[in-house]
C-alpha positions as CSV (number, residue, x, y, z in Angstrom):
1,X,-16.5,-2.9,-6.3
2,X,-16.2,-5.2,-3.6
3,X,-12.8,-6.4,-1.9
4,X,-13.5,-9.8,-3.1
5,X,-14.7,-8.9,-6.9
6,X,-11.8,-6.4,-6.3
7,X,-9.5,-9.7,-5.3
8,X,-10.9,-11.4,-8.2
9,X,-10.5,-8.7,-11.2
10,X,-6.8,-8.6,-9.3
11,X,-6.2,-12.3,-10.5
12,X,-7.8,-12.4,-14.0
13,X,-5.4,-12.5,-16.7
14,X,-6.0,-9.2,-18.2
15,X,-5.6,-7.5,-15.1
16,X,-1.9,-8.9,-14.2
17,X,-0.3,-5.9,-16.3
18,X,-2.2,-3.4,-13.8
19,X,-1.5,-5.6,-10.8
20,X,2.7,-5.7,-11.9
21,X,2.5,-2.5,-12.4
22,X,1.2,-1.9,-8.6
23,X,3.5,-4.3,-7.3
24,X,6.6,-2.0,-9.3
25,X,5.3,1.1,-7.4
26,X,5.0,-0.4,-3.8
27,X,8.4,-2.0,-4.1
28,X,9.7,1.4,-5.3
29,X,8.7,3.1,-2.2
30,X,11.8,4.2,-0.3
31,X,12.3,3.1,3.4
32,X,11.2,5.4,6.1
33,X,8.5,6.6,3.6
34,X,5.1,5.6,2.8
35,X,2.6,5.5,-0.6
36,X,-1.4,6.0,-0.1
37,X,-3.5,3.6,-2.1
38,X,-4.5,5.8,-4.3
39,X,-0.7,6.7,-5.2
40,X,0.2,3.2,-6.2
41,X,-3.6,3.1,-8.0
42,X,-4.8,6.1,-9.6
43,X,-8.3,5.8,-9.9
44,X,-8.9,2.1,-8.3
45,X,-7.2,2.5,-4.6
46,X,-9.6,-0.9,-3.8
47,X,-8.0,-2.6,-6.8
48,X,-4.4,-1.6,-5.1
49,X,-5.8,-3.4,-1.6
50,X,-6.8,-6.6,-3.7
51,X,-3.4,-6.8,-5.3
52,X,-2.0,-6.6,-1.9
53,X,-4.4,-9.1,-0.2
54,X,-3.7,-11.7,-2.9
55,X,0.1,-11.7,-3.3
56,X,2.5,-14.0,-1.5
57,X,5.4,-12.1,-2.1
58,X,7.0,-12.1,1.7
59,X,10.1,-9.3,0.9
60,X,7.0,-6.8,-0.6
61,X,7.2,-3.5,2.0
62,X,3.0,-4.0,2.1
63,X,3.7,-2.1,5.3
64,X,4.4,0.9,3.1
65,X,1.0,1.2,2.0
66,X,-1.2,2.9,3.9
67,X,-4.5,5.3,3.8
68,X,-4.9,8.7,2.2
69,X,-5.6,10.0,5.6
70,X,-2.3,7.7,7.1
71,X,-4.2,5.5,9.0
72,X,-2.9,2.1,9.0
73,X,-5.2,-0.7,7.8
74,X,-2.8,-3.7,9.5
75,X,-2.8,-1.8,12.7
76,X,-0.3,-2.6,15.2
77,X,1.8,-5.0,13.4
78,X,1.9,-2.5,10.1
79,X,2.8,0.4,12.6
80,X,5.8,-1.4,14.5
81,X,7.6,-2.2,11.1
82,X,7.1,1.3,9.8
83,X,8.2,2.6,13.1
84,X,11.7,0.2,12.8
85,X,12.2,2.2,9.3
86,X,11.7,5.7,11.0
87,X,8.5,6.4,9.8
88,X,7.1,9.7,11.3
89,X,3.7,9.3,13.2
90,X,1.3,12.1,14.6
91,X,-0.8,10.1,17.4
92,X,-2.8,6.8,15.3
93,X,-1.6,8.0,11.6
94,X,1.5,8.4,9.8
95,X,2.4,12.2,9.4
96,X,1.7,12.3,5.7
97,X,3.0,15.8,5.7
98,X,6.8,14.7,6.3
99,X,6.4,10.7,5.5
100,X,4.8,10.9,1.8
101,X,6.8,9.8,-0.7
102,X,5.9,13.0,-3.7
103,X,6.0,11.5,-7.3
């Protein structure tokens, strides 16, 4: 799946039960902590990115979301607001080991 058939499946009707249900996990993650992809998707971390790349939502913590490896797909911008919440960093990455929000 591409990010833009992703983007697409993200806004068909069928799929706005999976997509709220997305959108209910990122806006449960705590501040000062973070949620891979995958976490907030099971199975369809892409479908989780599409989600986040079509909404419009302006008080959504997208910033919460990052990679399974905590690398930050916003870069510098995601990184400043994560580091205003506290968010623990080794070097480029998040420190997954201490930031992780565990289900």
């Amino acid at each position: 799946m591409t990010a833009e058939s992703g983007r697409r499946a993200a806004l068909r009707p069928e799929s706005d039960r999976r997509a709220a249900e997305i959108l209910d996990r990122i806006r449960a993650v705590p501040e000062g902590f973070v949620r891979t992809y995958g976490d907030v998707s099971p199975g369809a971390p892409r479908l989780a990115g599409a989600v986040l790349s079509a909404n419009e939502d302006l008080d959504l913590p997208w910033y919460r979301i990052v990679r399974a490896d905590g690398s930050l797909a916003k870069g510098r911008r995601q990184r400043r607001l994560l580091l205003a919440e506290g968010v623990p960093f080794r070097g480029e990455r998040v420190d997954m080991k201490v930031a992780r929000v565990p289900w």
